[in-house]
TIKEMI-978315 format. One record per residue (C-alpha): x, y negated, z; residue number from 1; residue in one letter. Coordinates in steps of 0.001 Angstrom, whole numbers. Layout:
N
<pt><x>X</x><y>Y</y><z>Z</z><resi>NUM</resi><resn>A</resn></pt>
...
***
This chain:
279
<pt><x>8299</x><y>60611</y><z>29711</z><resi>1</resi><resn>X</resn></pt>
<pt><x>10338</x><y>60042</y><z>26645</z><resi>2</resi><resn>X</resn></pt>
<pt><x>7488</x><y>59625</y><z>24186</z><resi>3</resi><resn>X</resn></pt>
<pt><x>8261</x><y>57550</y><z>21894</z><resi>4</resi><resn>X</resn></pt>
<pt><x>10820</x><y>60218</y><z>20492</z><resi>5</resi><resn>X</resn></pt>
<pt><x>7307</x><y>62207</y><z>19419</z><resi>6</resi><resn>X</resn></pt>
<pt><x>6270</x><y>58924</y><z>17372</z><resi>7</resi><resn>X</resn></pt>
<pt><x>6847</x><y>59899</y><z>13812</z><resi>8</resi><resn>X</resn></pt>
<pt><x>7683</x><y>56882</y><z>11622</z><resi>9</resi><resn>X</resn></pt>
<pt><x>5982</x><y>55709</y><z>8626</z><resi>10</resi><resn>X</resn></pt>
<pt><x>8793</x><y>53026</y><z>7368</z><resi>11</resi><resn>X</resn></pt>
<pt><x>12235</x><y>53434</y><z>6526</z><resi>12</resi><resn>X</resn></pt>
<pt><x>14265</x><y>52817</y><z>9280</z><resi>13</resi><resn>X</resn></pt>
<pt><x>17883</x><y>53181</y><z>9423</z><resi>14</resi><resn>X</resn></pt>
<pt><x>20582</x><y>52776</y><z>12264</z><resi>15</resi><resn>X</resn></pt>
<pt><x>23960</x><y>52459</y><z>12670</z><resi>16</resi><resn>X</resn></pt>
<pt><x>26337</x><y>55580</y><z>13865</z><resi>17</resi><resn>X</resn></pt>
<pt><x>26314</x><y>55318</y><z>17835</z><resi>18</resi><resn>X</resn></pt>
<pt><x>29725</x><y>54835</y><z>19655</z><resi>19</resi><resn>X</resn></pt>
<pt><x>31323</x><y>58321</y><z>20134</z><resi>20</resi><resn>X</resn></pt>
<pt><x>29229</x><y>60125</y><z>17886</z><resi>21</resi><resn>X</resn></pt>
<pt><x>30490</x><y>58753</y><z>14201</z><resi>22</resi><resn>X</resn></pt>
<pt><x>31180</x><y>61036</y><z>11830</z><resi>23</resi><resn>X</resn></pt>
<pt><x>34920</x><y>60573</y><z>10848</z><resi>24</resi><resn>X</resn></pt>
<pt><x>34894</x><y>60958</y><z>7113</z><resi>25</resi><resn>X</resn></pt>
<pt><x>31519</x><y>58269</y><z>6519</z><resi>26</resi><resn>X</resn></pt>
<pt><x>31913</x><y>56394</y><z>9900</z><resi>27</resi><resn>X</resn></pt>
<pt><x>30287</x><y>53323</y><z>7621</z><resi>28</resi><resn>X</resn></pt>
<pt><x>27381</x><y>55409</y><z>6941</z><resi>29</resi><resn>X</resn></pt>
<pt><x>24139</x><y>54499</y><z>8414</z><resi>30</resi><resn>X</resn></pt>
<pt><x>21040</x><y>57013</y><z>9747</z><resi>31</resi><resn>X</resn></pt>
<pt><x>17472</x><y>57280</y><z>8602</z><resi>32</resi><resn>X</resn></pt>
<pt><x>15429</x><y>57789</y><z>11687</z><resi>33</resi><resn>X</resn></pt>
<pt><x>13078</x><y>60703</y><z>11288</z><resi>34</resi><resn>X</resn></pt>
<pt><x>11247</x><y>59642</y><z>14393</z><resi>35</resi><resn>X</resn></pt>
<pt><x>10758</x><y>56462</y><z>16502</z><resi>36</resi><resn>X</resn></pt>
<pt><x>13351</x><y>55400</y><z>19299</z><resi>37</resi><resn>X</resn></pt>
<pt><x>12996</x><y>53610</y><z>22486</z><resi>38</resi><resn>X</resn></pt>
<pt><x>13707</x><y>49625</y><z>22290</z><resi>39</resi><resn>X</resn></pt>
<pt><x>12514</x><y>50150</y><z>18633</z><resi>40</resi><resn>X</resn></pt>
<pt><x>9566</x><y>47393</y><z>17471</z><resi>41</resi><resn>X</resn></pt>
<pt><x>8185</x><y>49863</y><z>15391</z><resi>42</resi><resn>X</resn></pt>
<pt><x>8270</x><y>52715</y><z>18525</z><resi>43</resi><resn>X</resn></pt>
<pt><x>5077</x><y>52085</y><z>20102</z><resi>44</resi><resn>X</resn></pt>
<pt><x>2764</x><y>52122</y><z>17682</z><resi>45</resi><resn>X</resn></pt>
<pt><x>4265</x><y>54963</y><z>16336</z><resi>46</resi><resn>X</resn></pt>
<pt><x>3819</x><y>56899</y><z>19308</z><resi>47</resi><resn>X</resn></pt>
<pt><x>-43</x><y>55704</y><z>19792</z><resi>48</resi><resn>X</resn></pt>
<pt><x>-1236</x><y>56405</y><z>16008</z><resi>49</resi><resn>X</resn></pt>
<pt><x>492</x><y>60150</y><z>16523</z><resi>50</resi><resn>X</resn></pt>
<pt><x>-1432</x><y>60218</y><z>19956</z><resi>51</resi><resn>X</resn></pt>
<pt><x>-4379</x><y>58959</y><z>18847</z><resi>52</resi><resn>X</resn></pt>
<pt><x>-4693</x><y>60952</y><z>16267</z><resi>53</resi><resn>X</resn></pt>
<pt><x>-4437</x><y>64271</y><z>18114</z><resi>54</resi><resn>X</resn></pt>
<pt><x>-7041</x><y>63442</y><z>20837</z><resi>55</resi><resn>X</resn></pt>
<pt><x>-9533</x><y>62864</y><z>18215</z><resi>56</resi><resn>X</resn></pt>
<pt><x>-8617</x><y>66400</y><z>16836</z><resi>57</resi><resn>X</resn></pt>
<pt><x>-9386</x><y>67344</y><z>20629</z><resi>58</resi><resn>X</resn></pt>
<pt><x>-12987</x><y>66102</y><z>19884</z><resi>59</resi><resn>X</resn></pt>
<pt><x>-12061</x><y>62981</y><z>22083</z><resi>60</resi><resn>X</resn></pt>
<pt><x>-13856</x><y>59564</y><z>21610</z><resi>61</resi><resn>X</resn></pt>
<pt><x>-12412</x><y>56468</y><z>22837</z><resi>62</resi><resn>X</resn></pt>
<pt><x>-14801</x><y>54322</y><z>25268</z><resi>63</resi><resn>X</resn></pt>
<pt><x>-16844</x><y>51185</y><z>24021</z><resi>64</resi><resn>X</resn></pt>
<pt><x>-15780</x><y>49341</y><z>26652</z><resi>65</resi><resn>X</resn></pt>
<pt><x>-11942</x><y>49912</y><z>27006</z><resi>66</resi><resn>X</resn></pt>
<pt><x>-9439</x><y>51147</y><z>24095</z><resi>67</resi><resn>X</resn></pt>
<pt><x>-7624</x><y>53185</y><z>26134</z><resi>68</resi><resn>X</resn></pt>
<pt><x>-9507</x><y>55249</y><z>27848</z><resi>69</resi><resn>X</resn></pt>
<pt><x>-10611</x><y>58568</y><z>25755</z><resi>70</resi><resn>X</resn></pt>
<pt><x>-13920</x><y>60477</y><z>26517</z><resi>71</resi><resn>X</resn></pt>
<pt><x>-14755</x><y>64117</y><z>25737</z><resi>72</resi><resn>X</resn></pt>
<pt><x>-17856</x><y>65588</y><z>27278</z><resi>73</resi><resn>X</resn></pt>
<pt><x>-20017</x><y>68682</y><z>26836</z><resi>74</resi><resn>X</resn></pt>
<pt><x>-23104</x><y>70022</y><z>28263</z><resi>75</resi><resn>X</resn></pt>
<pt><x>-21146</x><y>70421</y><z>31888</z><resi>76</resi><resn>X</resn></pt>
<pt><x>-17529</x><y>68511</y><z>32020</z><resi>77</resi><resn>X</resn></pt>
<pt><x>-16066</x><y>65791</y><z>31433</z><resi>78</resi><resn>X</resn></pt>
<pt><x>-12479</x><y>65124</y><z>30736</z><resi>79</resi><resn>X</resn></pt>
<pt><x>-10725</x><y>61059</y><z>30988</z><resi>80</resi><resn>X</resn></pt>
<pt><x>-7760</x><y>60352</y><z>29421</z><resi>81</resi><resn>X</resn></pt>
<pt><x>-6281</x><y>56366</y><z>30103</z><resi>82</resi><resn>X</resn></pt>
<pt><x>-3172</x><y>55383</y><z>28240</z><resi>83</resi><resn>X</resn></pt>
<pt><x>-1001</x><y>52382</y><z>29391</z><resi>84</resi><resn>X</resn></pt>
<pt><x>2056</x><y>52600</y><z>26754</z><resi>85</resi><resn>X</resn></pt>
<pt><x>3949</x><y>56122</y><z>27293</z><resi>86</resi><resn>X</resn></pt>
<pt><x>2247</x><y>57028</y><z>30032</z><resi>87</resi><resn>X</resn></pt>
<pt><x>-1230</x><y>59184</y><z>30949</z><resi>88</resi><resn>X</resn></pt>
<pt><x>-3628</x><y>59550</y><z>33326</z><resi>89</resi><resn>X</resn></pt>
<pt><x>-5747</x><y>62349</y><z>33091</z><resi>90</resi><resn>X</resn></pt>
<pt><x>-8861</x><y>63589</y><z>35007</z><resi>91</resi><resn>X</resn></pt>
<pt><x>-11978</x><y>65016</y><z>35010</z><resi>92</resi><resn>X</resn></pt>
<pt><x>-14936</x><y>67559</y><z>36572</z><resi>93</resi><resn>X</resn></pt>
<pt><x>-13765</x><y>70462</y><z>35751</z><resi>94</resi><resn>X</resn></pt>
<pt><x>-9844</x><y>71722</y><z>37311</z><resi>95</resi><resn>X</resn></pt>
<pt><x>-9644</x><y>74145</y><z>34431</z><resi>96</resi><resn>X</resn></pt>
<pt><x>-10695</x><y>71844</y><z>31192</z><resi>97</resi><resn>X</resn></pt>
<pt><x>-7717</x><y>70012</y><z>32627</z><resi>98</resi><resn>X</resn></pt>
<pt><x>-5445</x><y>72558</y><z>32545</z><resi>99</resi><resn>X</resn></pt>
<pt><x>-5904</x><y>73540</y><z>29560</z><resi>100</resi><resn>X</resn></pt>
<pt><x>-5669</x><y>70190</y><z>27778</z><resi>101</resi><resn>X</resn></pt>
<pt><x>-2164</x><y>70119</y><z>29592</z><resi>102</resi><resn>X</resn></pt>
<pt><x>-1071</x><y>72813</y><z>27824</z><resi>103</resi><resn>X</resn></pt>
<pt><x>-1731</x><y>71795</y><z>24512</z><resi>104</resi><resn>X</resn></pt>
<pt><x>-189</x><y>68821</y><z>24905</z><resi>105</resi><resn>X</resn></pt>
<pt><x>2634</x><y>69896</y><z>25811</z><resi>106</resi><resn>X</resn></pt>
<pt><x>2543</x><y>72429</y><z>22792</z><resi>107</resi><resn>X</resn></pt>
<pt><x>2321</x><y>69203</y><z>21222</z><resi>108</resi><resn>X</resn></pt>
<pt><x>4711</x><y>66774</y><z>22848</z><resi>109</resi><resn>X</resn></pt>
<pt><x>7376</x><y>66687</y><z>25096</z><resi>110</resi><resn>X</resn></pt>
<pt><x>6001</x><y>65564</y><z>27974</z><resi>111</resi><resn>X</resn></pt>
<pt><x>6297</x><y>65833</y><z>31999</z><resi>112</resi><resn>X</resn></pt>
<pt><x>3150</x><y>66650</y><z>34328</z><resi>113</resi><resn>X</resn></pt>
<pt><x>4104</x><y>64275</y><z>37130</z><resi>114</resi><resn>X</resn></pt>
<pt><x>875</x><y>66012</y><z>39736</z><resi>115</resi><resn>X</resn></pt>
<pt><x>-1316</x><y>63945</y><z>41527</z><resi>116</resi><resn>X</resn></pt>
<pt><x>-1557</x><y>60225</y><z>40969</z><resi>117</resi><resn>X</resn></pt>
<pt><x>320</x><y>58146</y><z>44152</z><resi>118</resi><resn>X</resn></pt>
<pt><x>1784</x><y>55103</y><z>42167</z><resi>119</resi><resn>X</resn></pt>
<pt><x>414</x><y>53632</y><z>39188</z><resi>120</resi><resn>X</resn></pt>
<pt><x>1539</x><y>50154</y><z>37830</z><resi>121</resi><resn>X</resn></pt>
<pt><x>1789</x><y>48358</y><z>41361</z><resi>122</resi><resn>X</resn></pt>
<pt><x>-1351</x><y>50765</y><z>41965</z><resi>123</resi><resn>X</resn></pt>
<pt><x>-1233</x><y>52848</y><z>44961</z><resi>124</resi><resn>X</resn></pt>
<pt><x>-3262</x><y>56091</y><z>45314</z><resi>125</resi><resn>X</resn></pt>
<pt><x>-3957</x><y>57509</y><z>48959</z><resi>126</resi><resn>X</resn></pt>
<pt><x>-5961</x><y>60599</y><z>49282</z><resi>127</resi><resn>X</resn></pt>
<pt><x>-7435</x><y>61618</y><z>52582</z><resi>128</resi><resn>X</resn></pt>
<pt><x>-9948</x><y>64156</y><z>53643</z><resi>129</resi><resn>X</resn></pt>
<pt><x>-12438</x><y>61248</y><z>53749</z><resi>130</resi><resn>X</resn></pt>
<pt><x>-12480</x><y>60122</y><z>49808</z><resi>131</resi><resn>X</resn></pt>
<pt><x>-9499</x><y>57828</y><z>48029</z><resi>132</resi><resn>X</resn></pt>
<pt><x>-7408</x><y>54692</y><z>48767</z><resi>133</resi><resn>X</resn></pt>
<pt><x>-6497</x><y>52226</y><z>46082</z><resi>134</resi><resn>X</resn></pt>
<pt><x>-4228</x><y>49089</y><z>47469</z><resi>135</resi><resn>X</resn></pt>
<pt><x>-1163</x><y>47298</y><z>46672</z><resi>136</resi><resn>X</resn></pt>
<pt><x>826</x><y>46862</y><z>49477</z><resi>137</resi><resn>X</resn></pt>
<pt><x>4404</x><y>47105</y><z>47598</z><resi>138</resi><resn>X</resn></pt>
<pt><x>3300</x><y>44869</y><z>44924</z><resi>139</resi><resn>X</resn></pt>
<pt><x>1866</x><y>42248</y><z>47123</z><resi>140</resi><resn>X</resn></pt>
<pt><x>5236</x><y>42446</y><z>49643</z><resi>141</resi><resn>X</resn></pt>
<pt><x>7400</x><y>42324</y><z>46812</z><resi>142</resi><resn>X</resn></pt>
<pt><x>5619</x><y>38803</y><z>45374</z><resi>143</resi><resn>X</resn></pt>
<pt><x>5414</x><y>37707</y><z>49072</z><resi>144</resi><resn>X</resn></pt>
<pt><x>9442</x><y>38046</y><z>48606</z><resi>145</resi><resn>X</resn></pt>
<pt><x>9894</x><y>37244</y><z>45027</z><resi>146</resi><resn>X</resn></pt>
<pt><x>8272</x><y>33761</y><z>46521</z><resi>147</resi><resn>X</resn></pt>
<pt><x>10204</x><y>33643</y><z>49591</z><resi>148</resi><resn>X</resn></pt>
<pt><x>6846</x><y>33904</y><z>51838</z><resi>149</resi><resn>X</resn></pt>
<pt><x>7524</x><y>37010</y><z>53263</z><resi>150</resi><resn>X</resn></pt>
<pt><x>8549</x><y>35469</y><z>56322</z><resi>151</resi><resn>X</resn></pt>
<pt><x>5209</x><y>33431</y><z>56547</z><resi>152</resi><resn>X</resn></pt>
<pt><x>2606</x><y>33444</y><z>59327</z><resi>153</resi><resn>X</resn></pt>
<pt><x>-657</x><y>34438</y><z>58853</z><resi>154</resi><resn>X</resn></pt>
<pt><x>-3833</x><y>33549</y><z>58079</z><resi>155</resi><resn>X</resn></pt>
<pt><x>-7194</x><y>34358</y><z>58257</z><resi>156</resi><resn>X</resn></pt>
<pt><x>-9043</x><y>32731</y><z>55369</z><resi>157</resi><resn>X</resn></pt>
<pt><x>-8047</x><y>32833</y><z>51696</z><resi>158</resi><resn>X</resn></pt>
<pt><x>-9397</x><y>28842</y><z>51538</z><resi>159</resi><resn>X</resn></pt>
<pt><x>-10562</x><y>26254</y><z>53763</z><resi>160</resi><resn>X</resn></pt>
<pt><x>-14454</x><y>26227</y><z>53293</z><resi>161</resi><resn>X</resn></pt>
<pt><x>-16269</x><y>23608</y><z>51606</z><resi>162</resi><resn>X</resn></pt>
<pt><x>-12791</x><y>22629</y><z>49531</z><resi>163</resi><resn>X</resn></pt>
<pt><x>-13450</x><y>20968</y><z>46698</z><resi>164</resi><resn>X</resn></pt>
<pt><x>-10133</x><y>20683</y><z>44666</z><resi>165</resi><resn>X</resn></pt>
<pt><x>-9470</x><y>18206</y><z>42159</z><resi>166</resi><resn>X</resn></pt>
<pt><x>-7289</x><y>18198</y><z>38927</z><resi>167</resi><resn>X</resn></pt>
<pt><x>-5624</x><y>14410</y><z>39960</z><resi>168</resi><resn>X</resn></pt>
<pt><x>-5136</x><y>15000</y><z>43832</z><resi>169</resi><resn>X</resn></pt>
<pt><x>-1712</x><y>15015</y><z>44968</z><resi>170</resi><resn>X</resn></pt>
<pt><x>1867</x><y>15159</y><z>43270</z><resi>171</resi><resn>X</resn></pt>
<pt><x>2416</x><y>16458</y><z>40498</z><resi>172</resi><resn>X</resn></pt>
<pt><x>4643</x><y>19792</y><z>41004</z><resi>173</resi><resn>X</resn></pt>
<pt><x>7972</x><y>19630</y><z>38738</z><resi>174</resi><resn>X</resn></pt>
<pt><x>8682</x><y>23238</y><z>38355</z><resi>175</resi><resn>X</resn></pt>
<pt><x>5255</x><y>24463</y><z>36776</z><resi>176</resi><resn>X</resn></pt>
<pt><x>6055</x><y>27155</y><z>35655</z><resi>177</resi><resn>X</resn></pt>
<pt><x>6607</x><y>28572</y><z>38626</z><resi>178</resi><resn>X</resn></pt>
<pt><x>3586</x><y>27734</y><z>40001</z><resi>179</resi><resn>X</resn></pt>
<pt><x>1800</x><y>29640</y><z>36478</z><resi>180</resi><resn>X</resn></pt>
<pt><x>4003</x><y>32425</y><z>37460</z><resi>181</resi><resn>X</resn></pt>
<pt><x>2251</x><y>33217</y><z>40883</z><resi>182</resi><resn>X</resn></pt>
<pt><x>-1302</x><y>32421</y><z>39291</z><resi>183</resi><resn>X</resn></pt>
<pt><x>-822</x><y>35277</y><z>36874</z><resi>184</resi><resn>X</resn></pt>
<pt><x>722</x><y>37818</y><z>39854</z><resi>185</resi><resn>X</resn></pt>
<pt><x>-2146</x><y>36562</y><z>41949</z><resi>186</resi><resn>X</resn></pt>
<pt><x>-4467</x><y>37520</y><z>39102</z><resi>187</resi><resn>X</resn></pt>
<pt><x>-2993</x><y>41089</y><z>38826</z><resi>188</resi><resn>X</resn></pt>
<pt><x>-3528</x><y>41457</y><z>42640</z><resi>189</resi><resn>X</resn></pt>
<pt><x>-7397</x><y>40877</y><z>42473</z><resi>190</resi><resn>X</resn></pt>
<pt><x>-7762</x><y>44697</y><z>40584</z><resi>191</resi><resn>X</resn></pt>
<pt><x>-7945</x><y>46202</y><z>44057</z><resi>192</resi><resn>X</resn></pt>
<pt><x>-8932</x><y>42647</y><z>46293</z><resi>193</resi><resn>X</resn></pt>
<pt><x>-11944</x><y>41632</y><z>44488</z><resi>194</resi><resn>X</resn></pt>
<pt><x>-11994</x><y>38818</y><z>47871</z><resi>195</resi><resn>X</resn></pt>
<pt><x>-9597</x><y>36871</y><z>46535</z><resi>196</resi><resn>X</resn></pt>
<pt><x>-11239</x><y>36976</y><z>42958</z><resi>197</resi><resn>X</resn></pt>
<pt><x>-12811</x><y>33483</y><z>43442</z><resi>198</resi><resn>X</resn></pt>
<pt><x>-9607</x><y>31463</y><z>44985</z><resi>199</resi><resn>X</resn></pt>
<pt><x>-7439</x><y>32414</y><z>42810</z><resi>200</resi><resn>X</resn></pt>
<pt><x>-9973</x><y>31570</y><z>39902</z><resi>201</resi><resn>X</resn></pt>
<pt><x>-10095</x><y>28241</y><z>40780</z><resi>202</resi><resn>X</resn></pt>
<pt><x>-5978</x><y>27799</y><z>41362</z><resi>203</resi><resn>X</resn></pt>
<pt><x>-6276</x><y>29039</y><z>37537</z><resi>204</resi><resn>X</resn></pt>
<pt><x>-7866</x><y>25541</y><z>36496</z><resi>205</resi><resn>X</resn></pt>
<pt><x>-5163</x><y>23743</y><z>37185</z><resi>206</resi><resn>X</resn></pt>
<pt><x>-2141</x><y>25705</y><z>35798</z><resi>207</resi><resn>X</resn></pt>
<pt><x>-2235</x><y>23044</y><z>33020</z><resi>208</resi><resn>X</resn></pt>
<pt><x>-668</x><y>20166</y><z>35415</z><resi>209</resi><resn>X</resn></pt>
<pt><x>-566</x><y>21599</y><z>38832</z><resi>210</resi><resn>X</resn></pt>
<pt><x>-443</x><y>19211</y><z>42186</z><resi>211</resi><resn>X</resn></pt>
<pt><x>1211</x><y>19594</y><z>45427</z><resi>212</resi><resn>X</resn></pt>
<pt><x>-2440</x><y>19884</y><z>47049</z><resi>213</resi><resn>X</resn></pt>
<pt><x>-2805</x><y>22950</y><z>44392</z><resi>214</resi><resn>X</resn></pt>
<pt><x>398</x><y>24758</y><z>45602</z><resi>215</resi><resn>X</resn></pt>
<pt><x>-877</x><y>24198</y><z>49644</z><resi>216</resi><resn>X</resn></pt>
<pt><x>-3528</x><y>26329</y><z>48660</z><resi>217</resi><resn>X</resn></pt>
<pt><x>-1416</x><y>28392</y><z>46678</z><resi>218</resi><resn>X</resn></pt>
<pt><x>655</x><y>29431</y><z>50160</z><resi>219</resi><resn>X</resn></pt>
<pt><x>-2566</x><y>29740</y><z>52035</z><resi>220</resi><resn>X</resn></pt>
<pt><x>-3524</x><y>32485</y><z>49502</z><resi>221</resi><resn>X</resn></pt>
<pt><x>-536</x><y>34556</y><z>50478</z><resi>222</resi><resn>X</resn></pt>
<pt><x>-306</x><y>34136</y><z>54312</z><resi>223</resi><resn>X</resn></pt>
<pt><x>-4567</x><y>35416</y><z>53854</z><resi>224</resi><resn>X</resn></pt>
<pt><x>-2377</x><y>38282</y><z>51773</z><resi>225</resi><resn>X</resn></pt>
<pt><x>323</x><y>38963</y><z>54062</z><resi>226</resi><resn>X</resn></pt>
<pt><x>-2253</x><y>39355</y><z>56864</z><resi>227</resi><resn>X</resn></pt>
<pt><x>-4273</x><y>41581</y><z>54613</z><resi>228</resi><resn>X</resn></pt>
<pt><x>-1475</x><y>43594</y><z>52602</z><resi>229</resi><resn>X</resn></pt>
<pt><x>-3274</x><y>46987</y><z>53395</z><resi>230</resi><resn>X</resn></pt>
<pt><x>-7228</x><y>46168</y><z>52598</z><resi>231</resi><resn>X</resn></pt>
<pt><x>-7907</x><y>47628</y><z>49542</z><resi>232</resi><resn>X</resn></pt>
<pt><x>-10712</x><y>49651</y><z>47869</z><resi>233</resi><resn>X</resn></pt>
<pt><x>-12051</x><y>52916</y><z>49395</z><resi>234</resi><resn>X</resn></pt>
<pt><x>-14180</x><y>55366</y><z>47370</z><resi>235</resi><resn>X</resn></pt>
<pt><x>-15850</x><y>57715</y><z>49680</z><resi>236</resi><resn>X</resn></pt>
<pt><x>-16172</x><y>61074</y><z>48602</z><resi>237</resi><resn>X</resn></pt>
<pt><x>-19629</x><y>61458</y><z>50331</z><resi>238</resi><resn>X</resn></pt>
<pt><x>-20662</x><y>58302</y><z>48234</z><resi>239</resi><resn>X</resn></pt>
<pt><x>-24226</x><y>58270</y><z>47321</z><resi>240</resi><resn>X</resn></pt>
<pt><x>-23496</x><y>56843</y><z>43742</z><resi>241</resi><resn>X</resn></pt>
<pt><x>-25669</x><y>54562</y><z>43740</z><resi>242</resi><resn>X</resn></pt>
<pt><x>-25613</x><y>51625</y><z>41493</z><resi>243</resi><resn>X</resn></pt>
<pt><x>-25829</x><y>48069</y><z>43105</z><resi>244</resi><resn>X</resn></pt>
<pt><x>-25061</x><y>44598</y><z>41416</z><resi>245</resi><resn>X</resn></pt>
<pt><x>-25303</x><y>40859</y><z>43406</z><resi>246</resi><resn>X</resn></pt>
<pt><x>-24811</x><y>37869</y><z>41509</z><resi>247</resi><resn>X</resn></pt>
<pt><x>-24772</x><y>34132</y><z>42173</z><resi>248</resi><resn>X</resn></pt>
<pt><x>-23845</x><y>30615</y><z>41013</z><resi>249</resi><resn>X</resn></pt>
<pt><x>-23034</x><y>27599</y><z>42324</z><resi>250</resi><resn>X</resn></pt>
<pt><x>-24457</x><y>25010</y><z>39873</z><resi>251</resi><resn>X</resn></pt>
<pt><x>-22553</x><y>22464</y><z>38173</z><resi>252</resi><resn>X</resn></pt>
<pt><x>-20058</x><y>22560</y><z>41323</z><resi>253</resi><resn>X</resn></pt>
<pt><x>-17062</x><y>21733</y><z>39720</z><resi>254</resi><resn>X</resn></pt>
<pt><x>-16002</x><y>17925</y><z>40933</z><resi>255</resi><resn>X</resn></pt>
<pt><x>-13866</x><y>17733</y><z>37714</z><resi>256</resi><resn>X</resn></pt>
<pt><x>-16306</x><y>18363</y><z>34793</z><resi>257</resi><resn>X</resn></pt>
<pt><x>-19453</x><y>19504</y><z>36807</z><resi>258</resi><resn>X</resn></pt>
<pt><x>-19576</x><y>22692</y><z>35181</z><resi>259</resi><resn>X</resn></pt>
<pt><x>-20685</x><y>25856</y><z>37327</z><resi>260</resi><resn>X</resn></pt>
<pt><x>-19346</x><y>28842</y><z>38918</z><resi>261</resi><resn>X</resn></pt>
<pt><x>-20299</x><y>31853</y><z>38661</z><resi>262</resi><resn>X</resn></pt>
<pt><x>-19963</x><y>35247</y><z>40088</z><resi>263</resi><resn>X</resn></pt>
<pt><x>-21144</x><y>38942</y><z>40314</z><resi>264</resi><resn>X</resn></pt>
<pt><x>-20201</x><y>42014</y><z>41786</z><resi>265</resi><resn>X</resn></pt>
<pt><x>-21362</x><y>45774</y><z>41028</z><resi>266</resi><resn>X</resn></pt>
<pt><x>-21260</x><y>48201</y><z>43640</z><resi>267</resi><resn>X</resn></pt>
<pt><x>-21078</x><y>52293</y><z>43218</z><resi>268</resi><resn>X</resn></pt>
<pt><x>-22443</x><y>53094</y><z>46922</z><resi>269</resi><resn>X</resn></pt>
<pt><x>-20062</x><y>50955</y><z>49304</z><resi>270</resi><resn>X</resn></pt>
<pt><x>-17268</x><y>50257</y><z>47321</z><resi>271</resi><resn>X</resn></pt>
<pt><x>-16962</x><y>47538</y><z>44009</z><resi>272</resi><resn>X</resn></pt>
<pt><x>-16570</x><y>48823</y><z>41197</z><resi>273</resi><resn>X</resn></pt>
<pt><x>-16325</x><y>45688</y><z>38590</z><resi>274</resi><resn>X</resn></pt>
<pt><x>-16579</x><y>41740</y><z>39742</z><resi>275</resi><resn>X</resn></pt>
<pt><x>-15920</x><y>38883</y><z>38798</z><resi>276</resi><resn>X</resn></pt>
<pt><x>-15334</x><y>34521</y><z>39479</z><resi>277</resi><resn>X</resn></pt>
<pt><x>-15324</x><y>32353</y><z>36470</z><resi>278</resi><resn>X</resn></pt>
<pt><x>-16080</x><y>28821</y><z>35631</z><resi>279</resi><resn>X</resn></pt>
***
């Protein structure tokens, strides 16, 4: 979706003429955009103040706990909207509440109804008769390339037990960067594989001055993910709902400054919902 042409600008903006389309008696003569373009600074928040400001026409409120996603609810339904830049995801209770705020938005905007969700920013959606499928298979084989470990053997355990790493053992790695690279893919993998939540917190600590013991583990981390590149998270549709939470600590655990770890996980029936590892 082209949305960012529906962003209506509040500054004065000009352009020059574009190649093949200058006008031949002013070809010095610059534009005043009327609306926002793509590439342009000034584009997306255009585009999200015009947005914004219709939903809450639409009797839409956004969520306390996450900016983008928009609420509206009566006595029966309920409709979610989530927006990640120029693009929507939109759901709810009730097929026909749907429909119909489809239609007004595209009396609104130009926009394209895509169907289903299948692929969502590395996201994948897989819908069977028993309830919904959420891994990452294609993002996970395209970092074990990007990292030339898609050739790697397997392995069964995302870290050795009972490993206590340490900021000062090993080498120092040269190319560190690198190594914050993978920590931050690593990080985006956990959405749908809360079991590697906790390893790749602690690889995190050390993305300040990473070892070669550090990057070992690093490796070990994908071959677990190579062996595991279609577990995910499955929502049964014949769920019970209900609302469980664990959570733990491992006191004053760490063997660099002795502070603790921490962790919790909240279930809705079988399947997490929200967790988290953190020192």
């Amino acid at each position: 979706m082209h949305n960012f042409l529906n962003g209506v600008l509040k500054e004065k903006v000009y352009m020059e003429q574009t190649q093949g389309y200058m006008h031949q008696q002013y070809p010095k003569y610059v534009c005043k955009l009327k609306k926002a373009l793509s590439h342009l600074k000034q584009a997306p928040r255009a585009w999200n103040h015009k947005l914004i400001e219709y939903l809450v026409k639409c009797d839409f409120i956004v969520s306390d706990s996450d900016s983008s996603l928009y609420i509206k609810h009566n006595r029966k339904h309920i409709v979610l909207l989530c927006i990640y830049v120029d693009d929507l995801i939109l759901t709810g209770s009730c097929g026909k509440d749907i429909q119909h705020l489809k239609e007004k938005l595209k009396e609104e905007f130009k926009i394209l109804d895509l169907g289903e969700v299948k692929y969502f920013l590395g996201i994948e959606r897989i819908k069977t008769n028993e309830g919904i499928y959420l891994i990452q298979r294609k993002y996970i084989l395209d970092l074990l390339k990007r990292y030339g470990m898609i050739g790697c053997k397997l392995l069964s355990q995302r870290m050795e037990p009972n490993v206590k790493l340490e900021k000062d053992n090993g080498e120092k790695v040269e190319n560190v960067q690198l190594y914050r690279s993978l920590i931050g893919s690593l990080l985006y993998a956990t959405i749908t594989r809360p079991d590697i939540s906790h390893v790749v917190g602690v690889l995190a600590q050390f993305m300040q001055s990473p070892t070669c013991v550090h990057l070992n583990a690093r490796r070990k981390v994908l071959r677990y993910l190579k062996g595991t590149v279609n577990h995910g998270l499955f929502y049964d549709k014949e769920n019970d709902l209900t609302v469980t939470a664990f959570n733990d600590a491992d006191w004053a655990s760490s063997v660099n400054d002795r502070r603790s770890i921490s962790g919790y996980v909240i279930l809705l029936g079988t399947t997490a919902i929200s967790w988290s590892s953190k020192k």
